[in-house]
C-alpha positions as CSV (number, residue, x, y, z in Angstrom):
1,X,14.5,-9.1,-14.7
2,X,11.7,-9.9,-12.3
3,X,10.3,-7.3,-9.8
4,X,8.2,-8.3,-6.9
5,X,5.8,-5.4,-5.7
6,X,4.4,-5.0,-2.5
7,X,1.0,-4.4,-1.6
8,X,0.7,-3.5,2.5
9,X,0.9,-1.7,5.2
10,X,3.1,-0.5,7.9
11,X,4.8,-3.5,8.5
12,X,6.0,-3.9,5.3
13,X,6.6,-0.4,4.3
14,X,10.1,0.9,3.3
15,X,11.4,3.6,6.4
16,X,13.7,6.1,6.0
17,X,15.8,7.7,9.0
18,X,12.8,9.8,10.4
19,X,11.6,6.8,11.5
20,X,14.2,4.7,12.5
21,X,14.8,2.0,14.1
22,X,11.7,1.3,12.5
23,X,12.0,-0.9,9.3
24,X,9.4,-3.0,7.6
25,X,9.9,-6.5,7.0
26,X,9.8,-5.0,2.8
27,X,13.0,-3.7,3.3
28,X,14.8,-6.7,4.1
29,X,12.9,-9.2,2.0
30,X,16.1,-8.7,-0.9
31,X,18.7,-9.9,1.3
32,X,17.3,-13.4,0.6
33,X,16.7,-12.7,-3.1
34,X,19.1,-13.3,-6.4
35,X,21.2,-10.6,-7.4
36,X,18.7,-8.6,-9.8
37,X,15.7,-9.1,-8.4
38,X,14.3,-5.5,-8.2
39,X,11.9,-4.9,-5.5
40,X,9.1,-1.7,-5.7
41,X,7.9,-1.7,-1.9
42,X,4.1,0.4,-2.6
43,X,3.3,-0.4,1.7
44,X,1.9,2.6,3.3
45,X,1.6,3.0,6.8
46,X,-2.1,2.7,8.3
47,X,-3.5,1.4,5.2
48,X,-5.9,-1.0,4.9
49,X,-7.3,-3.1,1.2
50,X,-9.5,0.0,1.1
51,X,-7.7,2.9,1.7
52,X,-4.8,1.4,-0.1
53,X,-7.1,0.9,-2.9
54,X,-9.3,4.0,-2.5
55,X,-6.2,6.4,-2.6
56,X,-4.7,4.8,-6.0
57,X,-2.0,3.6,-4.7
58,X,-2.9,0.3,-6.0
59,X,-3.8,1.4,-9.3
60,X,0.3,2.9,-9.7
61,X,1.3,-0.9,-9.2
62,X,-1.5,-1.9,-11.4
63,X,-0.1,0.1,-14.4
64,X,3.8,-1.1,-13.5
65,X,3.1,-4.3,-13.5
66,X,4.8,-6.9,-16.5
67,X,4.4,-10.3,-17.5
68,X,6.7,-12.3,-15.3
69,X,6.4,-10.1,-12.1
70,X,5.2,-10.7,-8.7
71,X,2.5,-9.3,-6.4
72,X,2.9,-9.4,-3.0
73,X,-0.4,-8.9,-0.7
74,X,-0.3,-8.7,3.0
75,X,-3.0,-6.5,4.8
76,X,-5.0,-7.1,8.2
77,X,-3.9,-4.8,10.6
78,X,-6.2,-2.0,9.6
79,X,-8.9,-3.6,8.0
80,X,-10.0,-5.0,11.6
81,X,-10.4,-1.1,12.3
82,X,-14.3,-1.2,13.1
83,X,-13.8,2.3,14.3
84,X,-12.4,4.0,11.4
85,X,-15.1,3.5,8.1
86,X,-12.4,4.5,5.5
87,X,-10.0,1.4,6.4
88,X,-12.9,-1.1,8.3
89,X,-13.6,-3.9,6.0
90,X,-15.7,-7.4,6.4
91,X,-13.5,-10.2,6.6
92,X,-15.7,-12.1,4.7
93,X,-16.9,-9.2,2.5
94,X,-14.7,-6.2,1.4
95,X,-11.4,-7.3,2.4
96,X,-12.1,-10.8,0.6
97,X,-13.3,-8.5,-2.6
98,X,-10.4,-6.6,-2.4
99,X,-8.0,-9.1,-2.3
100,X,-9.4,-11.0,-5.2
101,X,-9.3,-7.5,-7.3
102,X,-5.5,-7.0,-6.6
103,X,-4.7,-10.8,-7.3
104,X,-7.0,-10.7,-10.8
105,X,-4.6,-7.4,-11.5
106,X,-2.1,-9.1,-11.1
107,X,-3.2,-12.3,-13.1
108,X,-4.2,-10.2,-16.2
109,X,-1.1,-8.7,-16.6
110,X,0.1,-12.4,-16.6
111,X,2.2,-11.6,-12.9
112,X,2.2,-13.8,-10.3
113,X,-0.1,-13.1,-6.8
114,X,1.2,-14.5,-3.5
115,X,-1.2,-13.8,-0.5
116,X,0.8,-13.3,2.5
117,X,-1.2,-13.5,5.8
118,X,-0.6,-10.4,8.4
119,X,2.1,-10.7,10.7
120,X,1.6,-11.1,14.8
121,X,1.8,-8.8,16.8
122,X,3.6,-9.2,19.7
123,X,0.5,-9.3,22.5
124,X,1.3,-11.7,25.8
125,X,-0.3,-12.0,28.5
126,X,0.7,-13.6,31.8
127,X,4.0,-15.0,29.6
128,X,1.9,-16.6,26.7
129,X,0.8,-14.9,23.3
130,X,-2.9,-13.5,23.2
131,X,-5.2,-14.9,20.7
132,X,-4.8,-13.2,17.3
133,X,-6.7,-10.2,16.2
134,X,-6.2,-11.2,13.0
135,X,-7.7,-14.4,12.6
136,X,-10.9,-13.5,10.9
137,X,-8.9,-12.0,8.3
138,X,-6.2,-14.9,8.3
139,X,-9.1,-17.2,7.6
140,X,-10.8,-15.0,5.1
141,X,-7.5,-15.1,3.1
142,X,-6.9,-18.5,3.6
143,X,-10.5,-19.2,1.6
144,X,-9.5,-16.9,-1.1
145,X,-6.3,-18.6,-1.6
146,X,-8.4,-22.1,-1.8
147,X,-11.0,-20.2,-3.9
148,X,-9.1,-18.7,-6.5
149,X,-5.5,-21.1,-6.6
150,X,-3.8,-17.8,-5.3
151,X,-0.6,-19.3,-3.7
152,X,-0.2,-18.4,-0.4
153,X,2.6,-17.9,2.7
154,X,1.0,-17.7,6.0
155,X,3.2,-15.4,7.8
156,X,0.6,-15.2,10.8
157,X,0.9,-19.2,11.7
158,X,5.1,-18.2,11.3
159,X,5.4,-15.2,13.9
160,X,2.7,-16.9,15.7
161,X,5.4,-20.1,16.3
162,X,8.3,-18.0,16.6
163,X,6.8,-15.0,19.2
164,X,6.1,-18.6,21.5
165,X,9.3,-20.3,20.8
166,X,10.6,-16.7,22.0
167,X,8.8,-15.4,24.6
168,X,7.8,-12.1,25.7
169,X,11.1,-10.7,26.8
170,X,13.2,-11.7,23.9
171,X,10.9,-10.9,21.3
172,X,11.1,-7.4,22.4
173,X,13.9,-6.9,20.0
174,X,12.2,-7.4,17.1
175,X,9.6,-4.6,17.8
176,X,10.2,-1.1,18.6
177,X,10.7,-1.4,22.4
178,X,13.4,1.5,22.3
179,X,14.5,3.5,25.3
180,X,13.8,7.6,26.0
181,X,16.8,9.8,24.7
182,X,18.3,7.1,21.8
183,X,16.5,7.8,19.1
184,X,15.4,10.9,17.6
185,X,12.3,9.9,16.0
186,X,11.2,8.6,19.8
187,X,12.8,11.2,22.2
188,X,10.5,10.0,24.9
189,X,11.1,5.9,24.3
190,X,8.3,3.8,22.9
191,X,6.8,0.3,23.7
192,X,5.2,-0.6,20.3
193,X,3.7,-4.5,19.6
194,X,3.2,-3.9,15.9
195,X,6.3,-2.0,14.5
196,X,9.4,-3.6,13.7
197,X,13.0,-3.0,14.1
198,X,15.7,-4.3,11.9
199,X,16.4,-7.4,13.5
200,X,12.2,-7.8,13.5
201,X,12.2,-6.9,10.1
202,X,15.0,-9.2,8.5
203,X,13.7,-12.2,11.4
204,X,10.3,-11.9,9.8
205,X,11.4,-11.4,6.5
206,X,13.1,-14.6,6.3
207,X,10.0,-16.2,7.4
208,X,8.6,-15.3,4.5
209,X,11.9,-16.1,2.0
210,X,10.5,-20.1,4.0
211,X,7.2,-19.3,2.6
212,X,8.6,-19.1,-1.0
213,X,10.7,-22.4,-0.6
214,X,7.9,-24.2,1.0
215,X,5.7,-22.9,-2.0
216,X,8.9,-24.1,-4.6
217,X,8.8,-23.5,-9.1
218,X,9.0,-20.1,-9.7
219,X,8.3,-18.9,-5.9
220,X,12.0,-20.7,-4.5
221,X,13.8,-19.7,-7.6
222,X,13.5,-16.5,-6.2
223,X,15.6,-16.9,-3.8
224,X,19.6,-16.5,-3.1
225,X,21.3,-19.8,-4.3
226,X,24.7,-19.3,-2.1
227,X,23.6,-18.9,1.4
228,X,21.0,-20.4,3.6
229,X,17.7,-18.4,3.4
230,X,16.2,-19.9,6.0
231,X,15.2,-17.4,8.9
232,X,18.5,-16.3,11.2
């Protein structure tokens, strides 16, 4: 049986009912998978390659990992934290060196790396979407992914297209843009560009279900053979 692990942060985490509506894209990644395929979601909120890394989180996937299985890597949104030293890291430096380490994990236990660029978040201005914040970090994994043969899925360029094709009212629905008095985790409402709600989170993670077709061998055979896994 194969097992894909995840390696990330908020927007990929698994969310119980505390939290909800919110729900990482992790969560909804097997609805586009064979019946089988086990998924251990490791994605901590607020973690960057070096906290993640620092706390051992990393080091629990390390040891689970088998011949066969997958590693998925998607960090960014808290290594850009210049503010914070325990998460900060140089696009070009740390983040780069960390990335390689988890993927050269991965590749000694003869499991498979994918590199999976951090997703959009959902910043307009003036009706059009902002520059990314990521793109240092886009780029820096892009190089690795040249460097070291790591196939990659480069879910920034994705929700980059799609948030434009969208717009910024529509688009609201896949973030949490919830109301005062619905939920209990947000009693006073919330307006957040980075979180995701379901339909967010199953959008965004059929953008990356594309990413494994586009990439095709082992990477599409993943996927569900009796539906259309392309996004909804």
């Amino acid at each position: 049986m194969n097992v894909i692990y995840w390696a990330g942060d908020s927007t990929v985490q698994f969310n119980n009912i505390f939290t909800f509506p919110q729900t990482g894209l992790g969560q909804e990644l097997g609805r586009y998978l064979k019946h089988g395929i086990r998924i251990e979601n490791y994605a901590k909120n607020g973690r960057s390659t070096k906290s993640f890394l620092d706390e051992g989180r990393f080091g629990k996937i390390a040891d689970g990992l088998s011949e066969g299985d997958f590693l998925f890597i998607e960090f960014g949104h808290n290594d850009e934290k210049k503010e914070d030293p325990s998460r900060y890291t140089e696009p070009l430096g740390t983040y780069y060196e960390n990335l390689k380490f988890m993927a050269d994990a991965a590749r000694d236990k003869k499991a498979y790396p994918v590199l999976i660029t951090p997703l959009e978040r959902r910043k307009f201005e003036g009706g059009k979407l902002k520059v990314s914040a990521h793109a240092p970090y886009v780029e820096a994994m892009k190089k690795l992914s040249t460097d070291e043969e790591i196939p990659l899925i480069d879910l920034n360029a994705k929700s980059r297209i799609a948030l434009e094709e969208a717009g910024d009212t529509k688009s609201r629905e896949w973030y949490v843009h919830v109301p005062a008095g619905v939920y209990p985790a947000f009693p006073e409402g919330k307006e957040d560009d980075t979180h995701l709600q379901w339909k967010g989170a199953i959008f965004y993670a059929g953008l990356i279900a594309e990413g494994l077709k586009e990439l095709g061998g082992i990477y599409s055979q993943l996927l569900a053979e009796d539906k259309d896994v392309e996004h909804i």
